[in-house]
C-alpha positions in Angstrom: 0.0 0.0 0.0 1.6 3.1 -1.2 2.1 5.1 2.0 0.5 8.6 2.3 2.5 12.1 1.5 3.9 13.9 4.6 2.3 17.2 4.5 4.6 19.5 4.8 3.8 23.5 5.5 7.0 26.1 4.7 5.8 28.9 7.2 7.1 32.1 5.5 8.9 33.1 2.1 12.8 34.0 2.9 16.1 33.4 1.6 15.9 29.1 2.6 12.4 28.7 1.4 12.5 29.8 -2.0 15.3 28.0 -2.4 13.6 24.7 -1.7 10.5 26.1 -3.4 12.5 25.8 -7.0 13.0 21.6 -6.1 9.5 21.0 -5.3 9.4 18.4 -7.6 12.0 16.4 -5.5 10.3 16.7 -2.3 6.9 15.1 -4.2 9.3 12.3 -5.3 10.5 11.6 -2.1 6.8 11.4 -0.7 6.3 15.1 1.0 4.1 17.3 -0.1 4.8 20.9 0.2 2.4 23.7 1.0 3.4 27.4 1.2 1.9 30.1 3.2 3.1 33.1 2.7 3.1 36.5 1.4 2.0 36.7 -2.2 5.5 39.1 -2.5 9.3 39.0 -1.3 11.1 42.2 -1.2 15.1 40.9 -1.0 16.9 43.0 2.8 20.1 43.0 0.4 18.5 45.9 -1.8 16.4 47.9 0.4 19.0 50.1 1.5 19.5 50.6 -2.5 15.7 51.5 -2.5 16.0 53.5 0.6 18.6 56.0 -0.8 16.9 56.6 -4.2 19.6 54.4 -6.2 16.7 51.1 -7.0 13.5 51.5 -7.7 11.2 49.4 -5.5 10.4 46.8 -8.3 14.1 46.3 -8.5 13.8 44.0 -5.0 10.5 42.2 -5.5 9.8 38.4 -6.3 6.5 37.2 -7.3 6.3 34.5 -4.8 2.7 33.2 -5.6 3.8 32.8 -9.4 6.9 31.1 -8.2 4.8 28.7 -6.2 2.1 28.4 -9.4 5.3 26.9 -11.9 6.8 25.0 -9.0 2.8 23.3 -8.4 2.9 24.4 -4.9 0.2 24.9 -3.2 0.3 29.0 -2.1 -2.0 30.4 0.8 -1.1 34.1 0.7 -0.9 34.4 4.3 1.0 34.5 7.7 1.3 31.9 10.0 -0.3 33.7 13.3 -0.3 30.6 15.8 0.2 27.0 16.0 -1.6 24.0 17.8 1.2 21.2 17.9 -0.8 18.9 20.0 -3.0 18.7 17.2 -0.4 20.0 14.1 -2.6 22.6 13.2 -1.4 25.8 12.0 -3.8 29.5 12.1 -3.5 32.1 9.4 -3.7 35.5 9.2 -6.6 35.1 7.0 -8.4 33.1 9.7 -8.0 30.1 7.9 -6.8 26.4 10.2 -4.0 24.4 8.1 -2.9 21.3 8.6 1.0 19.8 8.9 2.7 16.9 9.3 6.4 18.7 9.5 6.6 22.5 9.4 9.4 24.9 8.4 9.5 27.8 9.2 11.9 30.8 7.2 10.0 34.0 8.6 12.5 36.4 9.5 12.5 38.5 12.2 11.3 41.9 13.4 12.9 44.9 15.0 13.7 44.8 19.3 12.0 48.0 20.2 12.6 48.5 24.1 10.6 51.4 24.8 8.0 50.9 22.6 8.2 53.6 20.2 7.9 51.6 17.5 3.8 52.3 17.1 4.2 56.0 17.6 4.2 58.6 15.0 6.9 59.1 12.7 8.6 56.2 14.3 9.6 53.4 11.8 11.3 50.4 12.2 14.0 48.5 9.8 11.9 45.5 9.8 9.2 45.3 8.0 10.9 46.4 4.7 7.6 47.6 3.4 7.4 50.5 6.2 11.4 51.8 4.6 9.9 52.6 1.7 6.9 54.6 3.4 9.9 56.4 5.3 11.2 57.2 1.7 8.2 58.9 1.0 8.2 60.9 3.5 11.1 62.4 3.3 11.3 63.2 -0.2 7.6 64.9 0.8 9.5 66.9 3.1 12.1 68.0 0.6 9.6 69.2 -1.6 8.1 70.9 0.8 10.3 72.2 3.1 13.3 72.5 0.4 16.0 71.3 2.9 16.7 68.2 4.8 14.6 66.7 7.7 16.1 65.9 11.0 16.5 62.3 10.8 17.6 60.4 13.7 18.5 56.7 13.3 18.5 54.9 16.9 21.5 52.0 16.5 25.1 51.5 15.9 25.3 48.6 14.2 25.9 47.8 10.5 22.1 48.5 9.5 21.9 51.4 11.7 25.0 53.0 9.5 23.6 52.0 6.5 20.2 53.1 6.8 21.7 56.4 7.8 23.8 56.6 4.7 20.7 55.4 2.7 19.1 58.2 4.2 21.6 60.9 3.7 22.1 59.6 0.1 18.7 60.0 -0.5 18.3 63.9 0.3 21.7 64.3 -1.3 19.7 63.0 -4.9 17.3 66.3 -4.2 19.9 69.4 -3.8 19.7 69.5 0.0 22.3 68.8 3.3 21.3 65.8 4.9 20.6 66.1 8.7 21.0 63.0 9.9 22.2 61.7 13.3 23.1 58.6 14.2 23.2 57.2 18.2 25.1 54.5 19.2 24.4 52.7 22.6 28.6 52.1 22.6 31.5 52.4 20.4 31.2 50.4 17.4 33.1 47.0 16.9 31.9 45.4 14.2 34.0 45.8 11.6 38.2 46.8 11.2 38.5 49.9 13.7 40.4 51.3 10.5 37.2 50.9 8.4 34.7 52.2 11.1 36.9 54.8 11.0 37.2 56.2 7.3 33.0 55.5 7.1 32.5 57.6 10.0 34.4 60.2 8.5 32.6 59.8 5.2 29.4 60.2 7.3 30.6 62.9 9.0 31.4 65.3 5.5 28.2 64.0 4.0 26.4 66.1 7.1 25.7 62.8 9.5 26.4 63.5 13.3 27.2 60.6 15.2 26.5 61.0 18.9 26.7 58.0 21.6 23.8 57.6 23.7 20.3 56.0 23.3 17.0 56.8 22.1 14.5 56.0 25.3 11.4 58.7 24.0 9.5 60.8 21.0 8.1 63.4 21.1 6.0 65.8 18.7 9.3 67.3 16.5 12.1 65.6 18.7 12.9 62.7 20.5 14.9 62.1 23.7 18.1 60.4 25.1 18.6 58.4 28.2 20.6 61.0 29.6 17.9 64.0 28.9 19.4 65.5 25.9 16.6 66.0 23.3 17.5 65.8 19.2 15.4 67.7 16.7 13.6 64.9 14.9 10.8 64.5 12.2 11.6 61.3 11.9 13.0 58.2 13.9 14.5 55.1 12.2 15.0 52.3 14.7 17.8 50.2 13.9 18.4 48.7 17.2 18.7 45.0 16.9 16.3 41.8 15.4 14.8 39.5 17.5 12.3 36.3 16.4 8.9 37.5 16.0 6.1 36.2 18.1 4.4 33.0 16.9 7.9 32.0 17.5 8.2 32.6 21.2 4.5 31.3 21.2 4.9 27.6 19.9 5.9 26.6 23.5 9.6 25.8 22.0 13.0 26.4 23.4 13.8 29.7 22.1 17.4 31.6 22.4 17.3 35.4 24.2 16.4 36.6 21.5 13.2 34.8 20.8 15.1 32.4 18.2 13.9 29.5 17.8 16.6 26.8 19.1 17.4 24.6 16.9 20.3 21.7 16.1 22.5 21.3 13.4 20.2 19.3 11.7 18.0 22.2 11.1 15.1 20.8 13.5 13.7 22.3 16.7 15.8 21.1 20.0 12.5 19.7 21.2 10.2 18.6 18.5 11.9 16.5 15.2 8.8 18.0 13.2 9.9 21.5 13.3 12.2 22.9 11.3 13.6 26.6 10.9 15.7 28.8 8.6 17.5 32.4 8.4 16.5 35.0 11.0 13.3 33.3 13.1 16.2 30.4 13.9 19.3 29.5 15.7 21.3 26.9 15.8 22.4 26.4 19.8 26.0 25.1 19.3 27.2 27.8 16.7 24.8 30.9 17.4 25.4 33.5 14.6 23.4 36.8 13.8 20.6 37.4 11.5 21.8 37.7 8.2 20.8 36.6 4.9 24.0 34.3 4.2 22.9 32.1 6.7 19.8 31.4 4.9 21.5 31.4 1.6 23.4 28.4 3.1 21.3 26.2 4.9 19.0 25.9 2.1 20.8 22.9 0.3 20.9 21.0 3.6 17.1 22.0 4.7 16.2 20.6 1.0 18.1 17.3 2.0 16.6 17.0 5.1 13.1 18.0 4.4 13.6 14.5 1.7 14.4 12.3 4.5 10.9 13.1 5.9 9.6 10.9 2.6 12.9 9.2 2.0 13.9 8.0 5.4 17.2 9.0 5.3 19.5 10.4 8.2 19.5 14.5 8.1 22.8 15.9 7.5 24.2 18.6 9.5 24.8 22.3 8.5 27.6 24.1 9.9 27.4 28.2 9.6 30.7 29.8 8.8 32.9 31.6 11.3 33.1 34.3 8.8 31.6 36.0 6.2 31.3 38.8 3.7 29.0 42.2 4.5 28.6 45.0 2.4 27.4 47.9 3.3 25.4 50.3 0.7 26.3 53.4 1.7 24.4 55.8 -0.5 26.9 57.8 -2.4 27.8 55.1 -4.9 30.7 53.8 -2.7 29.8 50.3 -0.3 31.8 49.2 2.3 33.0 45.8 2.3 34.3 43.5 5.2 35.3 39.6 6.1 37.2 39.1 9.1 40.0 41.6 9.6 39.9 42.2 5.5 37.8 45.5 4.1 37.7 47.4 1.4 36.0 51.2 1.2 35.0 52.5 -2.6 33.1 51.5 -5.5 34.5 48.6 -6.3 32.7 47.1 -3.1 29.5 48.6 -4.3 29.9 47.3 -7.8 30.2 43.6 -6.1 27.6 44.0 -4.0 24.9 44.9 -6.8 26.4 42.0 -8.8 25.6 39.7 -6.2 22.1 41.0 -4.9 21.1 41.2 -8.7 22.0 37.8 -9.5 19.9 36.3 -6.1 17.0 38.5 -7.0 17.4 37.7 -11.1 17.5 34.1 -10.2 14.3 34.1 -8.4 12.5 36.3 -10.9 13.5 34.5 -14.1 12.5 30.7 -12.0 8.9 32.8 -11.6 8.6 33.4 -15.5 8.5 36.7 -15.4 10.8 38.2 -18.5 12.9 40.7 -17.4 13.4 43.9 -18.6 16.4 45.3 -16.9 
């Protein structure tokens, strides 16, 4: 008696899943069925500084997931994953909808730590979702019309999205005639790259009209916003860039979960505590070799996910994925120059920019073309 299909529901659209949407055909040979529910589109993180600064037009970062799932004869629910039942391996939707699983995988990213809660305030907007940077772009260029000049931007965070979004930002009012106003506030002195290369982009900030001032953003306020040690900044808008932490429905499936609200999982790919359960990219961690969000990671992991979401039909032993100790970042930094860095190895100009648009193009081109649309540029 031919055995039935292991159902099996890929929570969420990132970097891992549509990877192992394009070999769908494999899982169904190996007896698992796949079901997607996600998001109709995927707008690529690598690009939406690009969009942010006024260099790539939003299209430029967008995959048609539900025409990607269509050729690949998956079935698509456009929706997010809100909750989950394990005892009974049900699954709720945004849309209200109950969904059933056998296995689950889940590749939805992660959102933006925001704590003091400004994140629901006015003129407050957070990295994470992408969709609300490019509600931040128009905003400003509104203001530049208006106004003529720059508004006061303040981006809360230190690390290498909080410099990047600021030089997005100032490259973006630099495209309209104006000075940027832009100040950046680090919680503490930044370590995350060369101390030679921190150096030269702070400089480069610094003569494009970015202040960078230590300190951290703990209020807003109608026109300003507030520092933990009382000094207020001129502000018309706040751009929080302070860390990623696993959203919700991952903290609420009753699964061990890292500090971050990550879920925990092994090298294997699978949840710590329940073999069914699988995660990918931001939402996941793997306990023994913790490493930050970031899309290599889910880049990676998406052969060995593919191999072990088989053995669910297959019966064969998972493999194990080991992240890399190091990797390659590159920083768009909105004047046509990046900001490239691997270990103790950097490289400041636009040469790095060049290689980074080569790369994000080719991910995103991949995708786009495997979705049938033709493209035109």
């Amino acid at each position: 008696m031919r055995r039935r299909p292991v159902r099996l529901v890929l929570a969420g659209a990132g970097h891992a899943h549509l990877s192992v949407l394009q070999k769908a055909s494999l899982l169904r040979a190996a007896g698992v069925e796949p079901v997607l529910a996600a998001p109709g589109l995927f707008s690529y993180s690598g690009m939406a500084t690009g969009v942010l600064s006024g260099a790539l037009e939003p299209q430029r970062m967008r995959v048609d997931v539900a025409a990607l799932a269509a050729r690949a004869g998956v079935t698509h629910f456009a929706a997010e994953v809100t909750g989950a039942d394990r005892s009974n391996r049900r699954l709720h939707l945004s849309d209200g909808r109950m969904l059933a699983y056998d296995a689950l995988s889940l590749n939805i990213g992660s959102r933006t730590l925001d704590p003091h809660g400004l994140a629901d305030l006015d003129a407050v907007w957070p990295v994470k979702p992408l969709a609300r940077l490019l509600d931040l772009r128009d905003r400003v260029q509104a203001h530049l019309r208006m106004q003529g000049q720059s508004p006061a931007v303040v981006v809360a965070g230190g690390g290498p999205t909080g410099f990047e979004v600021a030089a997005a930002l100032a490259g973006l009012i630099e495209r309209s005639g104006a000075r940027p106003f832009v100040h950046l506030i680090c919680r503490s002195t930044p370590t995350w790259a060369p101390p030679r290369a921190l150096e030269r982009t702070l400089e480069k900030l610094r003569r494009r009209g970015a202040e960078i001032l230590m300190g951290e953003v703990v209020a807003r306020g109608p026109g300003h916003c507030r520092l933990a040690d009382g000094r207020t900044l001129s502000c018309d808008a706040l751009v929080l860039a302070t860390g990623l932490e696993g959203p919700q429905e991952i903290r609420d499936l009753g699964l061990p979960v890292s500090q971050e609200g990550r879920l925990e999982i092994a090298p294997t790919l699978q949840s710590i505590a329940d073999p069914t359960i699988f995660g990918a990219g931001d939402c996941a961690v793997i306990r023994e070799a913790p490493r930050p969000p970031a899309g290599v990671f889910g880049v990676r992991a998406a052969p060995v996910l593919l191999d072990n979401l088989l053995s669910l039909g297959d019966g064969r032993a998972p493999r194990r994925y080991a992240p890399q100790k190091t990797w390659l970042s590159i920083l768009d930094l909105g004047d046509g120059t990046g900001l490239a860095f691997r270990g103790g190895a950097w490289s400041l100009g636009r040469g790095a920019l060049a290689l980074k648009r080569r790369i994000d193009h080719g991910f995103v081109d991949r995708l786009r073309r495997a979705s049938g649309e033709v493209l035109q540029d």
